[in-house]
SEMARNU-677192 format. One record per residue (C-alpha): residue in one letter; chain; x, y, z. Coordinates in Angstrom, 3 decimals. Layout:
REM SEMARNU-677192
a; A; X; Y; Z
...
***
This chain:
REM SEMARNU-677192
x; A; -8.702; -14.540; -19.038
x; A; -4.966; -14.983; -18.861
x; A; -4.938; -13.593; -22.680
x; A; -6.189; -10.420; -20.821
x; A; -4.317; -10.600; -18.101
x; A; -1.012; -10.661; -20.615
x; A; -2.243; -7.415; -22.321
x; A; -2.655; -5.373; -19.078
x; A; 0.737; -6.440; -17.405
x; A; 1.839; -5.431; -21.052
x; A; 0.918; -2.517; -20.804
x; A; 1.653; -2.169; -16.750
x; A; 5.349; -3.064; -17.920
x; A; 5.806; -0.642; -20.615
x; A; 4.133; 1.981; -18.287
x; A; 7.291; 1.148; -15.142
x; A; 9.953; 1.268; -17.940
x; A; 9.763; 4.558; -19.353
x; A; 8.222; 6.212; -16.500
x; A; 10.813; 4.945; -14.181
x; A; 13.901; 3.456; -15.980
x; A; 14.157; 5.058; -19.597
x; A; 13.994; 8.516; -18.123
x; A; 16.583; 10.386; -17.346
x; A; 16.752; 12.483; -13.843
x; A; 17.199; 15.929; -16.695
x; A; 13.925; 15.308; -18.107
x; A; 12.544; 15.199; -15.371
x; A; 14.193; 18.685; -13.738
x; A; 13.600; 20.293; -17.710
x; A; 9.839; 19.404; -17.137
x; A; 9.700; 21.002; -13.996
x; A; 11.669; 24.211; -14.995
x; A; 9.531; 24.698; -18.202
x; A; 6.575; 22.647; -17.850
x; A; 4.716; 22.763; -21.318
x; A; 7.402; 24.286; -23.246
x; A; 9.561; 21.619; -22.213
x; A; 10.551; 19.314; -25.116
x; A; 11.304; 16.491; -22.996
x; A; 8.072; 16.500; -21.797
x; A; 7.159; 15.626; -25.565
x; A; 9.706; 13.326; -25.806
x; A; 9.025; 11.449; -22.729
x; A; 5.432; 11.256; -23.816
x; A; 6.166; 9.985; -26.969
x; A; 8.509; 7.701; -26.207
x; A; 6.084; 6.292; -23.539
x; A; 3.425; 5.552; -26.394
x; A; 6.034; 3.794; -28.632
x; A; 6.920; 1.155; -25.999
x; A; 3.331; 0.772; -24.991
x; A; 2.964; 0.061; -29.188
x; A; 5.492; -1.815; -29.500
x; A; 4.425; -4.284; -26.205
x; A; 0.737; -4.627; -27.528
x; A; 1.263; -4.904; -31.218
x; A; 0.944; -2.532; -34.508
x; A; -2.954; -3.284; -34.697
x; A; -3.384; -1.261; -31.260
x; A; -2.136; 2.070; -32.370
x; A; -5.118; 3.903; -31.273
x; A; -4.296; 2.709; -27.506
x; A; -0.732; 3.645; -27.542
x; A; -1.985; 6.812; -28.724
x; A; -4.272; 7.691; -26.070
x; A; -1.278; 6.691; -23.736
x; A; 0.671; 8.936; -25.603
x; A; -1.585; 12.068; -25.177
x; A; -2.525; 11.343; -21.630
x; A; 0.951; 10.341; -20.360
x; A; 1.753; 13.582; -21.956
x; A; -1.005; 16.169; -20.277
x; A; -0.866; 14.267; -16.745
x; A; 3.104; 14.867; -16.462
x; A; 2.468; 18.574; -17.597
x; A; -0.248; 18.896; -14.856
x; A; 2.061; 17.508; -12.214
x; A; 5.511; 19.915; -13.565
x; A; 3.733; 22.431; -11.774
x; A; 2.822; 20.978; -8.579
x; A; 5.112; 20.867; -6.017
x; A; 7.086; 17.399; -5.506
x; A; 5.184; 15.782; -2.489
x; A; 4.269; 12.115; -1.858
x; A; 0.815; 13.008; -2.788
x; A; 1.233; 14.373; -6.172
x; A; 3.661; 11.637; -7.278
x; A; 0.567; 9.157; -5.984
x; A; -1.796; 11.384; -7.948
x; A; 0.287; 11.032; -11.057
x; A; 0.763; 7.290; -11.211
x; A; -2.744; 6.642; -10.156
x; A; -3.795; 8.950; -12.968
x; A; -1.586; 6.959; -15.454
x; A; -2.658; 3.803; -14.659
x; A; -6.356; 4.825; -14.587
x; A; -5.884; 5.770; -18.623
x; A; -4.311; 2.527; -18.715
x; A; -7.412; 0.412; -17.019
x; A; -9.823; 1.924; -19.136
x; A; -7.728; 1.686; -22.790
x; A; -7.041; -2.367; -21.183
x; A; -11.216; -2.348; -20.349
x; A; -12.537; -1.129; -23.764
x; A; -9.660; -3.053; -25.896
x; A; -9.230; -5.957; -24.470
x; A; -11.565; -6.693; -21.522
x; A; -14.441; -9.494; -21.841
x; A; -16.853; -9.841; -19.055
x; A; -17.153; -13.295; -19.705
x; A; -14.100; -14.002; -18.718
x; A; -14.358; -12.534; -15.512
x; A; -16.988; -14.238; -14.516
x; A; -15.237; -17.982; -15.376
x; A; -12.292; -16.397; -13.705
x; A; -14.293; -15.377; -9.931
x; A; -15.925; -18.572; -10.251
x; A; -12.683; -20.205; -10.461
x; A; -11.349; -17.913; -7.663
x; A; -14.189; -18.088; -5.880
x; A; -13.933; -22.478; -5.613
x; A; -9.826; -21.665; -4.807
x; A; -9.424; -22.500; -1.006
x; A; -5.537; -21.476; -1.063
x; A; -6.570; -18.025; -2.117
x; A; -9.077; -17.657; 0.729
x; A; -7.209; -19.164; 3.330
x; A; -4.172; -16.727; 2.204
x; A; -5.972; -13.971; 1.832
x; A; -7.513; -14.083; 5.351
x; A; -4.320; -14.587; 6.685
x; A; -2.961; -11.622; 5.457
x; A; -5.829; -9.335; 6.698
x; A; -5.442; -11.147; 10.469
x; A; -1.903; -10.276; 9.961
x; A; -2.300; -6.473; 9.733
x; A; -4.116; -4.692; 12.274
x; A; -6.376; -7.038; 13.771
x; A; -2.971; -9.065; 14.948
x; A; -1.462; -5.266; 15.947
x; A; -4.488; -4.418; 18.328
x; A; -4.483; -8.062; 19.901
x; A; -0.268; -7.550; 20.382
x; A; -0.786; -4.390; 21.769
x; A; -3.853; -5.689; 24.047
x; A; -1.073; -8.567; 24.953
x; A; 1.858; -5.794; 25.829
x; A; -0.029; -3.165; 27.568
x; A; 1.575; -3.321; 30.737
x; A; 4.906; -2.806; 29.604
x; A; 3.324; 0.174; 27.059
x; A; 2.012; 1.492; 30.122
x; A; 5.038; 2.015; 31.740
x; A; 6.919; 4.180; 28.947
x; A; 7.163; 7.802; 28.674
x; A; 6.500; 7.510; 24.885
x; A; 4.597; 4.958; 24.349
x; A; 1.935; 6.071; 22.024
x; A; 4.824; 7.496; 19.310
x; A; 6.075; 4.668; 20.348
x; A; 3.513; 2.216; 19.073
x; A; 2.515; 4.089; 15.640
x; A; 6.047; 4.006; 14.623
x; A; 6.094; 0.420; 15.611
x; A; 2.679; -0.390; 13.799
x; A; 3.461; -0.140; 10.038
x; A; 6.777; -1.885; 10.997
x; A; 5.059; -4.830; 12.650
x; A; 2.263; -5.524; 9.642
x; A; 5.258; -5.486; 7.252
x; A; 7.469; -7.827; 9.153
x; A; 4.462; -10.332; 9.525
x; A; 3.161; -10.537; 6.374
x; A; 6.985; -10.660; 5.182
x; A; 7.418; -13.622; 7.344
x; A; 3.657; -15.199; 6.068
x; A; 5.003; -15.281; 2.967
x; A; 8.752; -16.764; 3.815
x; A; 6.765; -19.354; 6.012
x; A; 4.728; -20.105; 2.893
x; A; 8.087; -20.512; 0.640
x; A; 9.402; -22.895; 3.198
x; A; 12.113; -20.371; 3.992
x; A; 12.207; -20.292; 7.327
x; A; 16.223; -19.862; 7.765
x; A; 15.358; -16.137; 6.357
x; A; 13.414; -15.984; 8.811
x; A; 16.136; -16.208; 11.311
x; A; 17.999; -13.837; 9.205
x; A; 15.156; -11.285; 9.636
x; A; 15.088; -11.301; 12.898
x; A; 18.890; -10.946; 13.270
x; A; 18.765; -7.727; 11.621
x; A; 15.754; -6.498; 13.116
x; A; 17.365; -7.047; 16.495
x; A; 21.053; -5.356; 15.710
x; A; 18.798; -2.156; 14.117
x; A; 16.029; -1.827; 17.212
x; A; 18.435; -2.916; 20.450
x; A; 21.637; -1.668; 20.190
x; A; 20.624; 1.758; 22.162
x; A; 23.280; 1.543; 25.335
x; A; 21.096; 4.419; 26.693
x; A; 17.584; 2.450; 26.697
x; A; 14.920; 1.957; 29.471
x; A; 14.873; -1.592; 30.603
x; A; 11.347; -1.376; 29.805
x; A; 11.000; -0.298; 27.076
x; A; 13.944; -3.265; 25.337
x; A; 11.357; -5.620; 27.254
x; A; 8.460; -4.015; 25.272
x; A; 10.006; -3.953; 21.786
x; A; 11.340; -7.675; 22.389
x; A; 7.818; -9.202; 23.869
x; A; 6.314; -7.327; 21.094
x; A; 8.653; -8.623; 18.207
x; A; 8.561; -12.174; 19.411
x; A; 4.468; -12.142; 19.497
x; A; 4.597; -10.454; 15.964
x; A; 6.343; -13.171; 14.115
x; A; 5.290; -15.754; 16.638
x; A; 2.094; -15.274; 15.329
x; A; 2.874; -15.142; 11.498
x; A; 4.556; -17.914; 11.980
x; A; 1.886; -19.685; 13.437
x; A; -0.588; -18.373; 11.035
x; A; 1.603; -19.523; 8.116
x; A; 2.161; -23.091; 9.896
x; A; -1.683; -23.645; 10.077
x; A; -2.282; -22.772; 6.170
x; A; 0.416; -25.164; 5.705
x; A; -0.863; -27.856; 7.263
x; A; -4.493; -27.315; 6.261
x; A; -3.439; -27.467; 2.416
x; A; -1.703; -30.435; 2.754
***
């Protein structure tokens, strides 16, 4: 399984490089100006299908060709689109789609798999992490918002309020999950630091509402914390 595993970050990697780092911003505004007619496009797509060749090996060719091709058509489709967070989504799930299925026919064996879940399957770490990190998202934001509803209550905007905070609070926690897990709690302290200079140096705000956003922060990584202590100790 890890043999696999090699050949799809392989091709992952080669997919981030040229899509990302080996081209340049004029490519990208060429494409968009003359879509199909747009050499760039060619050479983007081409060059894309040479690294994937040259990270899998000469024997693939057929792979880096389909990359080639697809890479090619997909970035085509998307020059005419307009540039929204959707379309980009659209386009890089669309590439690495091509690049599941050429991994799946080429290199994939079910066997594998199945030695591999049992082994995950058996792997208490995994479990215990991974439930963690789904108590950490929104079933610990409803029970922190059950916990500060009084002082919600009380604020003019408190439902804005609370969305803006919820995406913030499920990426601070599982951030500090995983520093808890590394043993580094001093950037832990850091974090918080910077979280409070960002969030409470309004002059202007209600009383209330600094108590909310404080209560709230301290339950937040309180309870990563926690969480992160009692994986800790249960794995010792």
């Amino acid at each position: 399984m890890n043999t696999e595993i090699i050949w799809l970050l392989k091709l992952l990697l080669s997919h981030l490089a040229t899509d990302f780092i080996l081209q340049p911003a004029k490519w990208v505004h060429d494409r968009r100006a003359r879509h199909f007619a747009s050499d760039k496009l060619y050479l983007h797509g081409f060059l894309t299908g040479m690294v994937a060749w040259i990270f899998i090996g000469w024997n693939y060719w057929a792979v880096a060709l389909i990359v080639l091709v697809t890479h090619t058509v997909i970035d085509g489709w998307k020059s005419y689109r307009k540039e929204t967070l959707i379309y980009f989504l659209l386009d890089q799930i669309l590439h690495i789609a091509v690049i599941l299925l050429c991994w799946y026919f080429t290199f994939f064996h079910w066997d594998n798999l199945e030695q591999a879940w049992r082994r995950l399957n058996a792997n208490l770490h995994f479990w215990m992490v991974a439930g963690a990190v789904v108590f950490l998202t929104t079933p610990a934001g409803i029970l922190i918002g059950q916990m500060t509803r009084k002082w919600r209550d009380k604020i003019k905007d408190a439902e804005s309020l609370a969305n803006a905070g919820k995406w913030i609070g499920i990426s601070e926690r599982i951030i500090v999950l995983i520093l808890v897990l590394l043993s580094q709690f001093a950037a832990i302290g850091l974090l918080v630091t910077a979280k409070g200079i960002i969030r409470f140096n309004e002059k202007d705000r209600q009383e209330v509402k600094t108590e909310y956003l404080v209560i709230g922060t301290l339950l937040s990584i309180g309870l990563a914390i926690v969480t992160g202590v009692v994986i800790r100790q249960t794995l010792l």
